[in-house]
Each structure stands twice: as structure tokens, then as C-alpha cells.
C-alpha positions as a Markdown table, in Angstrom:
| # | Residue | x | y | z |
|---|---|---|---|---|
| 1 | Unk | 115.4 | -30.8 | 98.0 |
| 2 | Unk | 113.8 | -27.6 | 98.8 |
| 3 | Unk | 113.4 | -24.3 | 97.5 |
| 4 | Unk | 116.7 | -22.9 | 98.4 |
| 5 | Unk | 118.9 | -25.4 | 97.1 |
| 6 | Unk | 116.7 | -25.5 | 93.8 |
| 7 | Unk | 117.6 | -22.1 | 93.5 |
| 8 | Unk | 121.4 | -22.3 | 94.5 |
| 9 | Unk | 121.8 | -25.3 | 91.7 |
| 10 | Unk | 120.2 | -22.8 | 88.9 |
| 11 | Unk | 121.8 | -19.7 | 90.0 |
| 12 | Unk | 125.1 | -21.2 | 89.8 |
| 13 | Unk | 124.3 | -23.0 | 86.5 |
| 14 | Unk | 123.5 | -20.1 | 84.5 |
| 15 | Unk | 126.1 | -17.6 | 86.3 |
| 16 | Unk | 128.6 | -20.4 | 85.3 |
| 17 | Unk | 127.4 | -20.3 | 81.7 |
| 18 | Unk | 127.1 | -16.8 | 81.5 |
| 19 | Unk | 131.3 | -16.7 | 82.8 |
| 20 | Unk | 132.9 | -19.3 | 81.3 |
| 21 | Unk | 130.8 | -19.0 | 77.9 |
| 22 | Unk | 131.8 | -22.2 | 76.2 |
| 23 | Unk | 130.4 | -21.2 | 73.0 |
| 24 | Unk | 132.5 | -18.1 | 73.1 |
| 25 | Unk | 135.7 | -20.4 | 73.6 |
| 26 | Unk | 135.5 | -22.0 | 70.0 |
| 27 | Unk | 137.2 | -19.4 | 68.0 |
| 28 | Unk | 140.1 | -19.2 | 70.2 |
| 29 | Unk | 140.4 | -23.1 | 70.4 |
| 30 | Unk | 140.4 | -23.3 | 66.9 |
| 31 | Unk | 143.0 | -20.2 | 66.7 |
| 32 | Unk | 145.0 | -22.6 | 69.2 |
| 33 | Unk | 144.8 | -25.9 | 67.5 |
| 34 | Unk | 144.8 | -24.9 | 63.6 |
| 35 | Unk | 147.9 | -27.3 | 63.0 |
| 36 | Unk | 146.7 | -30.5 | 64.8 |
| 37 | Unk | 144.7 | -33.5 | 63.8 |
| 38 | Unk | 140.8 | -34.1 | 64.5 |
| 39 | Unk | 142.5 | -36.5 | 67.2 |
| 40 | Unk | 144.9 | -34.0 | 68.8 |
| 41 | Unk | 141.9 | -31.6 | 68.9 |
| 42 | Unk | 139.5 | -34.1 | 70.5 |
| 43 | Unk | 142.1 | -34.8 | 72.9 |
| 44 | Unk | 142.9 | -31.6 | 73.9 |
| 45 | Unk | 139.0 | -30.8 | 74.6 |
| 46 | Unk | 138.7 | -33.4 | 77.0 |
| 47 | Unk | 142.1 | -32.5 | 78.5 |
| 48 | Unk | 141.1 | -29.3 | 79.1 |
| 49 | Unk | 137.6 | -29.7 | 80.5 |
| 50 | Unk | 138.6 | -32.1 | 83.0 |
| 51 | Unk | 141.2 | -29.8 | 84.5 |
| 52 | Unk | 138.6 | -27.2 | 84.6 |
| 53 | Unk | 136.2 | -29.5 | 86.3 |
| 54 | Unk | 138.8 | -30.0 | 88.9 |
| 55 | Unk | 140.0 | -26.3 | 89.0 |
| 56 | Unk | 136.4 | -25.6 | 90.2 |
| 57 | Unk | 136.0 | -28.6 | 92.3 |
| 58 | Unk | 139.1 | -27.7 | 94.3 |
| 59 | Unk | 137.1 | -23.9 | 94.3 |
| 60 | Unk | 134.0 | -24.9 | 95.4 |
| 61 | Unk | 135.3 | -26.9 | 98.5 |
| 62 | Unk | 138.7 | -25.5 | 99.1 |
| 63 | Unk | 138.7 | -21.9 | 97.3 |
| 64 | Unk | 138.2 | -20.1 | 100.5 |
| 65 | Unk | 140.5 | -21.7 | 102.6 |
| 66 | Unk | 143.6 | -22.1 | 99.9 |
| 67 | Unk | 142.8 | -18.1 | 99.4 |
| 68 | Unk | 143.5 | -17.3 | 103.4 |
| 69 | Unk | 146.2 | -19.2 | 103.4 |
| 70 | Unk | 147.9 | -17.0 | 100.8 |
| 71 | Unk | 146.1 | -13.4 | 101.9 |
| 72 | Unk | 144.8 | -13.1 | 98.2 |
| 73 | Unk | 141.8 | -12.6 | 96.6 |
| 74 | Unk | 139.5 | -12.9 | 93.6 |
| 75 | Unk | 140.5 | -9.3 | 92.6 |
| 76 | Unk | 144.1 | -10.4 | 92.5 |
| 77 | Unk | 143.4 | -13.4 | 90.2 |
| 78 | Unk | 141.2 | -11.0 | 88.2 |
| 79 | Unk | 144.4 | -8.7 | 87.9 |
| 80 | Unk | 146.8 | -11.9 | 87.0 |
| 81 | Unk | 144.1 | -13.5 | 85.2 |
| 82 | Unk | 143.4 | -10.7 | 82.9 |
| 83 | Unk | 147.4 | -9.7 | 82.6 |
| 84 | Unk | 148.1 | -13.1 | 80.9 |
| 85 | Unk | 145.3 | -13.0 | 79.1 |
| 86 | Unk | 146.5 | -9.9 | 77.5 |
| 87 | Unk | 150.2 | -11.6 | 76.3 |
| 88 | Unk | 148.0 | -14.5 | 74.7 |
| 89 | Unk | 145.9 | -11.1 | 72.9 |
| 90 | Unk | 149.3 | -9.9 | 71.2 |
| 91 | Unk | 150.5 | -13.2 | 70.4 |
| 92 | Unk | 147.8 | -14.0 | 68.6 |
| 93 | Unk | 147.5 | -10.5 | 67.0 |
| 94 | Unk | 151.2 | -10.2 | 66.2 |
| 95 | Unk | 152.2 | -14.5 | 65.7 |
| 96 | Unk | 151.3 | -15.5 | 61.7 |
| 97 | Unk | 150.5 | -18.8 | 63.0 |
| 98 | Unk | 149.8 | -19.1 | 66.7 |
| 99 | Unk | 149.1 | -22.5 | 66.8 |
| 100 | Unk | 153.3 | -23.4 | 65.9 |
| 101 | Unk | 153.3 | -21.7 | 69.3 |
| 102 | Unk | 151.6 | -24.5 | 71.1 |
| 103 | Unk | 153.0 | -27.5 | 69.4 |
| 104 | Unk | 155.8 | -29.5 | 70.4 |
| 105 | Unk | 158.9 | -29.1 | 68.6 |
| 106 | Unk | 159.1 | -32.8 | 68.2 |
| 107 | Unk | 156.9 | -33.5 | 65.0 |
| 108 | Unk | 153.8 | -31.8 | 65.8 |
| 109 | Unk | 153.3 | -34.2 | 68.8 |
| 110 | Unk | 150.7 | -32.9 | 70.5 |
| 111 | Unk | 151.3 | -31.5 | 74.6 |
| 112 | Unk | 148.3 | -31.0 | 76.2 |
| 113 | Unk | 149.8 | -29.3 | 78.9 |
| 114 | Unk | 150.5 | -26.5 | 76.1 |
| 115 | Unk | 146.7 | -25.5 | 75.7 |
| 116 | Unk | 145.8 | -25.8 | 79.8 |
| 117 | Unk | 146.5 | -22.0 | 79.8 |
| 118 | Unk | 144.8 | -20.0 | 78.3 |
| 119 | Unk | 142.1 | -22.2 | 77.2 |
| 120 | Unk | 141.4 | -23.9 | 80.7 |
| 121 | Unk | 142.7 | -21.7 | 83.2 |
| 122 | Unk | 141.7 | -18.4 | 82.8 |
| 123 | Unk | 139.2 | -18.3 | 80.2 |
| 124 | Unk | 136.5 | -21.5 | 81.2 |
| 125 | Unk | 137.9 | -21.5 | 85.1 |
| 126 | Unk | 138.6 | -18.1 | 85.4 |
| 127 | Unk | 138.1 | -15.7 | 88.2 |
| 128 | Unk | 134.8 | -14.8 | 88.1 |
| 129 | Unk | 133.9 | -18.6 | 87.3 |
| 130 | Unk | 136.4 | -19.8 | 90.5 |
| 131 | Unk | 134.7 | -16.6 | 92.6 |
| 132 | Unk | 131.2 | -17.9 | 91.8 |
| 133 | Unk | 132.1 | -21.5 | 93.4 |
| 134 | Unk | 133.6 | -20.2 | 96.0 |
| 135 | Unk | 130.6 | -18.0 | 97.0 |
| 136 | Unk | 127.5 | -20.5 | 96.6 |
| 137 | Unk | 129.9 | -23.2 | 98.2 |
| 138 | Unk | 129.9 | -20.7 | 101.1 |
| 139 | Unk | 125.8 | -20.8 | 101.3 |
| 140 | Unk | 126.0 | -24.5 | 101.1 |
| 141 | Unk | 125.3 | -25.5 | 104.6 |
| 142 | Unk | 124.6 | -29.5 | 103.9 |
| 143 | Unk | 125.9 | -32.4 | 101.9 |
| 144 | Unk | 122.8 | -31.9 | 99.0 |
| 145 | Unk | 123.9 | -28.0 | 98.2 |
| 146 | Unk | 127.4 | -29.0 | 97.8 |
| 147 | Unk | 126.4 | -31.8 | 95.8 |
| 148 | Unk | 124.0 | -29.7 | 93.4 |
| 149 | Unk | 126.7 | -26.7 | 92.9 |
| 150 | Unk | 129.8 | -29.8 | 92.0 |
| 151 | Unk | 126.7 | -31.1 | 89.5 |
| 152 | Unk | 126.7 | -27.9 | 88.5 |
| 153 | Unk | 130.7 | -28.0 | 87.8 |
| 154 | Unk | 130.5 | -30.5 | 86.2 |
| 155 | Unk | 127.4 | -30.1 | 83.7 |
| 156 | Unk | 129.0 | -26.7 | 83.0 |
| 157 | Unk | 132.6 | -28.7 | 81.9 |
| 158 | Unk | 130.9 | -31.5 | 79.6 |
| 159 | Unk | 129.3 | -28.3 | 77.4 |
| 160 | Unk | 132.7 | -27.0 | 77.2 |
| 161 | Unk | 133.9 | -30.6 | 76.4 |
| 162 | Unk | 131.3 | -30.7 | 73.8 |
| 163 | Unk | 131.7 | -27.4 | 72.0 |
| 164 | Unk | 135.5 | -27.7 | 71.9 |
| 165 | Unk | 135.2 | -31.2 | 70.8 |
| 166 | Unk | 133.2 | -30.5 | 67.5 |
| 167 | Unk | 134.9 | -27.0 | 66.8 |
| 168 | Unk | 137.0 | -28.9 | 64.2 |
| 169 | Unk | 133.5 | -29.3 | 62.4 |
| 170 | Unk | 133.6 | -25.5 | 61.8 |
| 171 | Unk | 137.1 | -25.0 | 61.4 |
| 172 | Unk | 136.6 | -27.3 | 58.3 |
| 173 | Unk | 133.9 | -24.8 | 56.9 |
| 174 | Unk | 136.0 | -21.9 | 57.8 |
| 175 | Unk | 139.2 | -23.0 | 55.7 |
| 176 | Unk | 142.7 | -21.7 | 56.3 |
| 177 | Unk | 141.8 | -18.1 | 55.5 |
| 178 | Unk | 138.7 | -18.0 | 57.5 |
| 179 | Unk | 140.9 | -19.5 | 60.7 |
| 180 | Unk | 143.3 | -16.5 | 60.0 |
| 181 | Unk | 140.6 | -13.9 | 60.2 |
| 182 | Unk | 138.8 | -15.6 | 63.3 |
| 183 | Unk | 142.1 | -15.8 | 64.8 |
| 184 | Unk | 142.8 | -11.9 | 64.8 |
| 185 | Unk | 139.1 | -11.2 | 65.7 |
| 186 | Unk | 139.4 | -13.6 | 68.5 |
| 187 | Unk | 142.8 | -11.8 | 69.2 |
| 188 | Unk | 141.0 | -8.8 | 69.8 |
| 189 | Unk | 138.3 | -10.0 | 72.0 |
| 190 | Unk | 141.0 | -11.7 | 74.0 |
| 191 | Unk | 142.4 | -8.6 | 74.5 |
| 192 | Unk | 139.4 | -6.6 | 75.8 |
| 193 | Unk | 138.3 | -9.7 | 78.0 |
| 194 | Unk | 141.7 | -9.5 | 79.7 |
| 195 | Unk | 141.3 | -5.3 | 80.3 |
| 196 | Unk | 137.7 | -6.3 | 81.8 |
| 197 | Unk | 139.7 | -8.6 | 84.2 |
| 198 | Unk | 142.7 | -6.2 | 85.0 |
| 199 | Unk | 140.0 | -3.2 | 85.6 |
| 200 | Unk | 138.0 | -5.3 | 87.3 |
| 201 | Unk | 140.4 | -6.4 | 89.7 |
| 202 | Unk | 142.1 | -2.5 | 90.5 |
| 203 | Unk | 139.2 | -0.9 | 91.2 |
| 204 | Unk | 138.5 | -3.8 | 93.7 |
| 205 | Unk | 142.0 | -3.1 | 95.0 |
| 206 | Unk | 141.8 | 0.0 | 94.9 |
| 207 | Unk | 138.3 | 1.4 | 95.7 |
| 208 | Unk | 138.9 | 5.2 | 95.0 |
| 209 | Unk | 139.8 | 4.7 | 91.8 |
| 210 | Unk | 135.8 | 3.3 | 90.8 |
């Protein structure tokens, strides 16, 4: 291993914790999973961080190529991204209980395909975290950097998995009002990570407007 991929693994480590913040990602999965058991919870967390692990597998070796073969970009994921995002803002802003959104209708059975978005996919493998692999998987040029940026991936997923995993910890210290109010704060900061996105992605579009 020599300097260059050492430096490749650590870049992409950090940038990937700096972007997919899986700290950050408590309040809304506790916003998103108020009604379910400790169980349902736990189950969702590893749900979740596995298809994020493979989201940013699939990136890191096949971003480039899946994103030629549809003539699109990070800027227009940024733009989608952030556009979604922004519905899941007023839901949780204007819903009184946004977790009866994501539950199945069959006694609180829990769907795991219910929390993949927006918890999964755009918030932990979002654009900027998809754009990151897809960059330093381009300046991999042996079998070792692509190794160290996948380790990378994955050590970046488990934290996620870990943080979501014991958010039920402090949603017991929170209570049912405390939820409520982290819900609407996380509402709004939702809502300004999904106008980061949207701006983001025009004035990549559309240069003359930065």
C-alpha cells in the first residue's frame, strides 16, 4: 500500500462522513419510526444500511458507466434528490404523526421498503455521497484502491447501522412530546438540506445562474 492509496482510503472516509452524516440521520429516523417496536426499528436500521452499502457499491464500480448510459449526471440526482427530499420536509411539518405514514395498514406490520426512501436513498446515499464514489473509483487504477474505497463503503454503512440501531435509546429519553418537537425541527432541516441539493444541482445545470 503506498502513499496514494493511503490517502485515497482517508479522503473518501471522511468526505463520506462528512455527506452522509449518520449522526445527523437520528432525529429523522426516530421522526420515521415513532410507532414501531425496538424490533421494527432495529430492523429497519440494518435494512437500510445494507441497501446503502450496495447503492454505493454499485457507484463506486458502475456509477460512471450506468450515468452514460442514461446522459445524466450528479447535478440531476442533486436536483431530484433534493426535490423529494423537500415533499418528505412538508410531510413531516404538516402530518401530526408521520410515522402512520410509513406503516403498513395491516396492524402496524412493519415494511421495510417504506423507510428505503428517504432514509437510505437520498439522505445516507445521496448525491454528493454516490458522486464521491464515483470520483475516487475513477483514480483507482488497481485492485487494492478499489478495495480500500468499497472498505470505505462499507465502514461508512455499519456507523449508520449503529447510530440508527440505538436511536430508540434516545427516543426513550425524549418521550412522545420530545419526538414531536424533534420531528418539526428535523422537518425543517430536511427542508433546507433538500434546497442545498436543488440549488446545487441548477447552478451546475445552469452555469450563468452561479
Amino acid at each position: 500500500m503506498n502513499e496514494s492509496e493511503i490517502e485515497i482510503f482517508i479522503k473518501t472516509l471522511v468526505t463520506l462522513f462528512v455527506l452522509m452524516d449518520p449522526v445527523g440521520i437520528v432525529p429523522i429516523f426516530i421522526a420515521l419510526t415513532r410507532d414501531q417496536s425496538v424490533i421494527q426499528k432495529q430492523t429497519a436500521a440494518r435494512h437500510i444500511s445494507i441497501v446503502v452499502a450496495v447503492v454505493l457499491i454499485i457507484s463506486t464500480l458502475f456509477g460512471n458507466d450506468i450515468l452514460s448510459y442514461f446522459y445524466i449526471g450528479i447535478p440531476e440526482f442533486k436536483v431530484s434528490g433534493g426535490l423529494l427530499l423537500l415533499l418528505m420536509s412538508i410531510q413531516m411539518l404538516m402530518t401530526e404523526n408521520i410515522s402512520a405514514a410509513f406503516s403498513q395498514s395491516q396492524s402496524g406490520a412493519y415494511n421495510g421498503g417504506r423507510l428505503i426512501t428517504p432514509l437510505g436513498i437520498p439522505l445516507l446515499a445521496g448525491p454528493g455521497a454516490i458522486g464521491t464514489v464515483i470520483i475516487y473509483g475513477q483514480n483507482a487504477h488497481n485492485l487494492l484502491s478499489y478495495g480500500l474505497i468499497l472498505g470505505d463503503v462499507v465502514i461508512a454503512s455499519i456507523v449508520a447501522y449503529i447510530a440508527m440501531y440505538n436511536a430508540h435509546h434516545i427516543a426513550r429519553l425524549l418521550g412522545d412530546i420530545g419526538i414531536e418537537i424533534i420531528t418539526k425541527i428535523a422537518g425543517l432541516i430536511l427542508g433546507a438540506i433538500a434546497i442545498r441539493f436543488v440549488c446545487q444541482g441548477i447552478v451546475r445545470l445552469l452555469p450563468g445562474l452561479g
